[in-house]
C-alpha positions in Angstrom: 0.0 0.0 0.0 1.3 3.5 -1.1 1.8 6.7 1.1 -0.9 8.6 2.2 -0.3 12.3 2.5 -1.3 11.8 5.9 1.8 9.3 6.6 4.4 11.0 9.4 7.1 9.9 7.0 6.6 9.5 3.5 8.9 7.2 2.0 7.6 8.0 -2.0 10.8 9.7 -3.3 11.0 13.3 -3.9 9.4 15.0 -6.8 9.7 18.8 -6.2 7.8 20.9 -8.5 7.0 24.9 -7.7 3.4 25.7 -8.8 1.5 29.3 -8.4 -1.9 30.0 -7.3 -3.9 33.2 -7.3 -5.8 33.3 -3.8 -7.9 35.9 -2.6 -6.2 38.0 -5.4 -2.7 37.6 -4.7 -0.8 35.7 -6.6 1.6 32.7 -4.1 4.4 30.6 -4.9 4.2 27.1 -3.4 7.0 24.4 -3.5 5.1 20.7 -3.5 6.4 17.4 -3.4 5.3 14.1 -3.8 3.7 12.6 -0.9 1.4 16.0 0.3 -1.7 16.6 -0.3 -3.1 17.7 -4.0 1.2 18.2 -4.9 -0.1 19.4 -8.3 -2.0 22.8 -7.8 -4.4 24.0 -4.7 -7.5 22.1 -5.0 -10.8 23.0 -5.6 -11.5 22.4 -1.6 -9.4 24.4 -0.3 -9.6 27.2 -2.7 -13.2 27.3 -1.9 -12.2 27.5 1.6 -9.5 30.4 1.4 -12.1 32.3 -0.9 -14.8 31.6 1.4 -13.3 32.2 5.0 -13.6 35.2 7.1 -10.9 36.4 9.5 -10.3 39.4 10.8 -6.8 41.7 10.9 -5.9 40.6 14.5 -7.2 37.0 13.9 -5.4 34.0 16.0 -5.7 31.4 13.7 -5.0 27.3 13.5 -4.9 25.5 10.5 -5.3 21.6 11.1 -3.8 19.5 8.2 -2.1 22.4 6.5 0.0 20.3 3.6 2.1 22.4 1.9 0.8 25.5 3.1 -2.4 27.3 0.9 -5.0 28.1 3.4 -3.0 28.5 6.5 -0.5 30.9 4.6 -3.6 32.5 3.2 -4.9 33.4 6.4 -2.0 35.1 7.6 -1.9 37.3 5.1 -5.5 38.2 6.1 -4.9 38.5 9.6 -1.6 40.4 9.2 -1.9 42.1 13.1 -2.8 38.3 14.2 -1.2 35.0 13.9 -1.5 31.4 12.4 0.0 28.0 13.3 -0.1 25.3 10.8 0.2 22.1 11.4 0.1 18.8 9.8 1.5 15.4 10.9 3.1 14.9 7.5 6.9 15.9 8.1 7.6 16.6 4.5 4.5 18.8 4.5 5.6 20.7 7.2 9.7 21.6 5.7 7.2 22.6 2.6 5.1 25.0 4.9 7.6 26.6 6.3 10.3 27.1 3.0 6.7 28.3 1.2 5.8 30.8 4.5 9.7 32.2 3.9 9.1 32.1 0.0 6.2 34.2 0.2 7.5 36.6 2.7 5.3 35.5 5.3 6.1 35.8 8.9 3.3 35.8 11.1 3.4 31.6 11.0 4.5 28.7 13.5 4.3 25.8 11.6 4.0 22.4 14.0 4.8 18.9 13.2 1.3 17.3 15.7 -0.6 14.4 15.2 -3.9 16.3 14.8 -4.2 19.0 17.0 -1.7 17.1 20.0 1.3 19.9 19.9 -1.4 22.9 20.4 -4.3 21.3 23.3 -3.2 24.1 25.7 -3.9 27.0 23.2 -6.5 29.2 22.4 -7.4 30.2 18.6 -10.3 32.6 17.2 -10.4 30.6 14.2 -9.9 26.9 13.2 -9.9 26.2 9.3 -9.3 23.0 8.0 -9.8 20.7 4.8 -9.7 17.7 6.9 -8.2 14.3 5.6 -11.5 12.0 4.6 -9.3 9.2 3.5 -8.0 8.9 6.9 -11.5 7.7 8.0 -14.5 9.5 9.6 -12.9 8.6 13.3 -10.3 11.2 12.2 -12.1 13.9 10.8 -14.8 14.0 14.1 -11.7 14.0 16.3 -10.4 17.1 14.4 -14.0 18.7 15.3 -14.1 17.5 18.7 -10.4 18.8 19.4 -11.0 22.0 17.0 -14.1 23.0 19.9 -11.6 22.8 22.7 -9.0 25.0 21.6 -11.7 27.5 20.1 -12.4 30.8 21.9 -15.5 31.4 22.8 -17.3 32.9 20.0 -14.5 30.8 17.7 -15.5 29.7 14.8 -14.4 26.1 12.7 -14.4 26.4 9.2 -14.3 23.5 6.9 -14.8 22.0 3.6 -15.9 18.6 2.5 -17.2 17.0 -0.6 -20.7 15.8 -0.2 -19.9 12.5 -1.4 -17.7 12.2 1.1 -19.6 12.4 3.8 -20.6 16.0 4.3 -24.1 15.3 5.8 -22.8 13.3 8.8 -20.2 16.1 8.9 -22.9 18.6 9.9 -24.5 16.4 12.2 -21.5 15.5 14.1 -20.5 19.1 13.9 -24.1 19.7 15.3 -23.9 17.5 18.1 -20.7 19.1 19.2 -21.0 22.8 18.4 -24.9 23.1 18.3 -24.8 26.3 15.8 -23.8 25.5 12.2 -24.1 27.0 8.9 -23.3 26.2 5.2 -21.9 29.0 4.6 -21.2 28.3 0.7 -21.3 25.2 -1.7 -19.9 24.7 -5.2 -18.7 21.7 -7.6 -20.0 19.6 -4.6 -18.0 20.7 -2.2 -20.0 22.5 1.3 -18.3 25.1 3.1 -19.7 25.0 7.1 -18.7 27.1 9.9 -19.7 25.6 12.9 -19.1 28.5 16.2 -18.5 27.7 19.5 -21.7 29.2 22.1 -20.4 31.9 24.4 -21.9 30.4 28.3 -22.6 32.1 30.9 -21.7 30.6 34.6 -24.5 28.4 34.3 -23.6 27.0 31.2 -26.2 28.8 29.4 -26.3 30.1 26.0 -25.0 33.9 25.3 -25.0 34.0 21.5 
């Protein structure tokens, strides 16, 4: 059985290639590799997602599953008084995330080698974006929501693409059950957008929002 790009260590040799993309109207340059996620050009997905997204200047932002770089290198240039960290379990994809962040001039990143979102538990984000890894199985992707609520700010919001056909009804009732407010915020080519926000509470665990 061949790498996934969610191995820790992909053993597929090296196949380098530097693409560009034009994303929220700036053109990046992105080096790829064999053994990352879509190594050819940005997806559909997460282009969808970066064009979709909303962040604000002084956003603090985590990207889960951020490959060689596109929507978590995005954001930060959309939150330019905040900050993002990227992280992926991948440990090509993060060398990739990190030349691409210095390639593009980008600074305000931390890009984390974590097994999901392991390496960030005790932080606190406005925003979680993420184009999570279907193949990896449902277990995986509803841990990424679960995990994504915990670090969230209250108020926070998770943003995320899926592909109907790959399970983006059970997606928003998992995200449901967990966050209780969701909205598709924007579908296209069969791919949903949701944002799912985490409640503000008051002391008695009531709902402010």
């Amino acid at each position: 059985m061949g790498d996934h790009y969610y191995t820790k260590s992909p053993a597929v040799a090296h196949d380098e290639q530097t693409i560009e993309a034009k994303l929220r109207g700036r053109t990046l340059s992105f080096v790829t590799d064999a053994g990352v996620f879509s190594k050819e050009g940005v997806d559909f997905g997460s282009r969808l997602l970066i064009e979709t997204m909303q962040l604000t200047a002084d956003s603090e932002v985590l990207d889960v599953g951020c490959g060689y770089g596109p929507i978590g290198l995005s954001a930060a240039l959309l939150a330019n008084e905040g900050h993002v960290v990227m992280v992926d379990i991948n440990e090509r994809a993060i060398a990739l995330s990190k030349r691409n962040a210095e390639r593009n001039g980008i600074r305000n990143v931390t890009v984390l080698q974590s097994d999901l979102l392991e390496e960030v538990k005790e932080r606190r984000f406005d925003v979680v974006l993420t184009n999570p890894p279907i193949r990896a199985g449902k277990e995986t992707v509803h841990r990424i929501f679960a995990d994504s609520y915990e670090v969230l700010k209250p108020g926070g919001s998770l943003w995320v693409v899926i592909q109907k056909k790959q399970g983006a009804p059970s997606a928003f009732s998992k995200l449901e059950s967990i966050f209780g407010e969701v909205q598709e915020v924007d579908r296209d080519k069969g791919y949903k957008i949701f944002r799912a926000i985490r409640q503000e509470v008051d002391s008695e665990g009531k709902s402010l929002t």
